[in-house]
N, C-alpha and C positions, 0 to 999 in steps of 0.2 A: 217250611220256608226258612232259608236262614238268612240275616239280615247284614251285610256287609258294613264295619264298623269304618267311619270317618277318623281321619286321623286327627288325633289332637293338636291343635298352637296353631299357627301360621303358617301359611304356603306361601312359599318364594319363588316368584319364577325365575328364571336365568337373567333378568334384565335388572330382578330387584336383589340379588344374590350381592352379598357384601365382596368388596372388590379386596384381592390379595396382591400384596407388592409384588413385582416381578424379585425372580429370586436370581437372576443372571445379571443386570444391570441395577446400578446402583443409584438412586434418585440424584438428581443434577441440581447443583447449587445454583442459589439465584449469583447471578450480575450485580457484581455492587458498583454505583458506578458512581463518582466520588464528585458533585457537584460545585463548578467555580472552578475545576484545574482545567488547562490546559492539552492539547493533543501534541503538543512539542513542548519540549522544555530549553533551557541555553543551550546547549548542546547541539541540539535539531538545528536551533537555527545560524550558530555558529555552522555548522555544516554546509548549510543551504548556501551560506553566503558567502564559504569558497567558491561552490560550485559553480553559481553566478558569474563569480570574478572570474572562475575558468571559459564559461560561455562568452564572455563580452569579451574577453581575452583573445581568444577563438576568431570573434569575428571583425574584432581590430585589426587582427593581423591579416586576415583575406580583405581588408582593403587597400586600397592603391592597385601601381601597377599598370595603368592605362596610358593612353598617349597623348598627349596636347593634341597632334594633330592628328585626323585622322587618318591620313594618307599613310602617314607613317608606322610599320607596326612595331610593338615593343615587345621584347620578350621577358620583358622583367614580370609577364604575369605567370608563367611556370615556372617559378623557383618555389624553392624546399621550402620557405614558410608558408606561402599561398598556398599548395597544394600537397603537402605532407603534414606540416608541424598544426598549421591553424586548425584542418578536421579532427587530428588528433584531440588538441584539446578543449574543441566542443563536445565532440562524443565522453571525451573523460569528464566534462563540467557534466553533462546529461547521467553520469553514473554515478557521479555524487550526489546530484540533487538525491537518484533513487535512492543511495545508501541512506543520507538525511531523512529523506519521508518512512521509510522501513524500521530506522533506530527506531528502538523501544528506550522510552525516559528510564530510569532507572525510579526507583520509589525510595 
């Protein structure tokens, strides 16, 4: 009879097998993330606060235009500011706000 020899040191199974870094992607840096600053800086908000002025701007001018009396109709409410100029420049105040919230501060 011949006697089958055990292997010597330690068996590792596949779960206890030491872990090799992946050789395709490269470990990913932590997030530093810089505590007391802000998420806008002057700039953002100087931004924001045209944009504003262009919205209220916007809806200043679509008002008026109605009649004293009601019998009466007025056509001063389809002219070029109430209905051309004034959407204009809400939608352009709404695409500043975005450009403002989208800047990145500078460091």
């Amino acid at each position: 009879m011949t006697q089958k020899s055990k292997p010597t040191g330690t068996v590792r199974t596949q779960s206890q097998a030491p872990k090799s870094a992946p050789t395709a992607a490269a470990p990913k840096q932590p997030v530093i993330v810089k505590t007391g600053d802000f998420a806008f800086n002057k700039d953002n908000y100087r931004i924001m606060f045209i944009g504003l002025a262009f919205i209220i701007l916007g809806f200043i001018l679509m008002i008026g235009g109605g009649s004293d009396d009601p019998k009466v109709f007025n056509p001063a409410i389809f002219n070029f500011q109430r209905l051309t100029l004034a959407p204009i420049l809400i939608i352009a105040g709404y695409i500043i706000e975005i450009v403002a919230i989208m800047k990145k501060p500078k460091d």
